[in-house]
C-alpha positions in Angstrom: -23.9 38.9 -7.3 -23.4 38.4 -3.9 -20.4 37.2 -2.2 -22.2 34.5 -0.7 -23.7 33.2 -4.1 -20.3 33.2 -6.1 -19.1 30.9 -3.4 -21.8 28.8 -3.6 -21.5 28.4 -7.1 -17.5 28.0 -7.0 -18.7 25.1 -4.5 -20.5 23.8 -6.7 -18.1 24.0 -9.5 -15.5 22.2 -7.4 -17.3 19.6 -6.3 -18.7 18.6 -10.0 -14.6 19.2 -11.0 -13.5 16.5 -8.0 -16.8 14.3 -8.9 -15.7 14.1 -13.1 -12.2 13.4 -12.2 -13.3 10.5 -9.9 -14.6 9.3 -12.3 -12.5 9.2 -15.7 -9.7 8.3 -13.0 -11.6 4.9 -12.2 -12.5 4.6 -16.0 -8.8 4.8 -17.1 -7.8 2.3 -14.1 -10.5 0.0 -15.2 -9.1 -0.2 -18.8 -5.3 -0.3 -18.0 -6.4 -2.8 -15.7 -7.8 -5.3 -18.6 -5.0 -4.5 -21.4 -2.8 -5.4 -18.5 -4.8 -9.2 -18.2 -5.1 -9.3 -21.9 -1.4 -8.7 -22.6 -0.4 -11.4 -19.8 -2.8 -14.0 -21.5 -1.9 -13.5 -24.8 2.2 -14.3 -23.0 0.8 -17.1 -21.3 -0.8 -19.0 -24.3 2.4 -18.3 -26.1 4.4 -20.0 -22.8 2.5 -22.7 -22.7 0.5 -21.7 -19.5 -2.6 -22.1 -18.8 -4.6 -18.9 -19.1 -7.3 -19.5 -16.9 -4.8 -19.4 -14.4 -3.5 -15.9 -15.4 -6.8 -14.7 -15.7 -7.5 -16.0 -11.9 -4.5 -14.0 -10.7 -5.9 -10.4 -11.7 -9.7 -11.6 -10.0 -11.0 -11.4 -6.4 -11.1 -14.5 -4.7 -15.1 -14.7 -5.0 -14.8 -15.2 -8.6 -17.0 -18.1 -9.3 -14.9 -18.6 -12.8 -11.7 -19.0 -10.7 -13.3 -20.6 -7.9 -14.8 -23.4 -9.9 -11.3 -23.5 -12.0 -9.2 -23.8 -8.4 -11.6 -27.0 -7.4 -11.2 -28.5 -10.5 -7.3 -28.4 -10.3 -7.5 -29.3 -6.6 -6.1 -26.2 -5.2 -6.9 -23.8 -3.0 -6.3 -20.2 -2.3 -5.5 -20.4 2.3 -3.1 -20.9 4.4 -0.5 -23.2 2.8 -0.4 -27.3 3.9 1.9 -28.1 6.6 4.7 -29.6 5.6 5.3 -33.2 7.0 
């Protein structure tokens, strides 16, 4: 083989090595990232608190769930009220 091809392949190699990581990092994250939420519900039904609420504090804000959950308790998520 030529020196040329064997870096090419190593390149290639690489590459798929950086790509697979990428991804089984961003799997792990993903679920860490819900056992996290589910633990902190299953504290908050246990507290008393609403877990709607705790659900709505791991979400973006363009979660229509959480969105539709803040109108209904009158709340918002800006800039806080000025104070009188």
């Amino acid at each position: 083989m030529s020196d040329l091809r064997k870096d090419i392949i190593g390149i290639i190699i690489a590459t798929a090595i950086v790509f697979i990581t990428a991804i089984i990092s961003i799997t792990v994250y993903n679920v860490n990232d819900r056992a996290l939420m589910s633990k902190n519900i299953d504290a908050a039904i246990a507290k008393g608190v609403d877990p709607v609420a705790v659900r709505c504090s791991f979400v973006q804000q363009t979660d229509t769930i959480c969105v539709a959950y803040a109108a209904a308790q009158g709340s918002h998520t800006g800039s806080p009220s000025p104070k009188k």
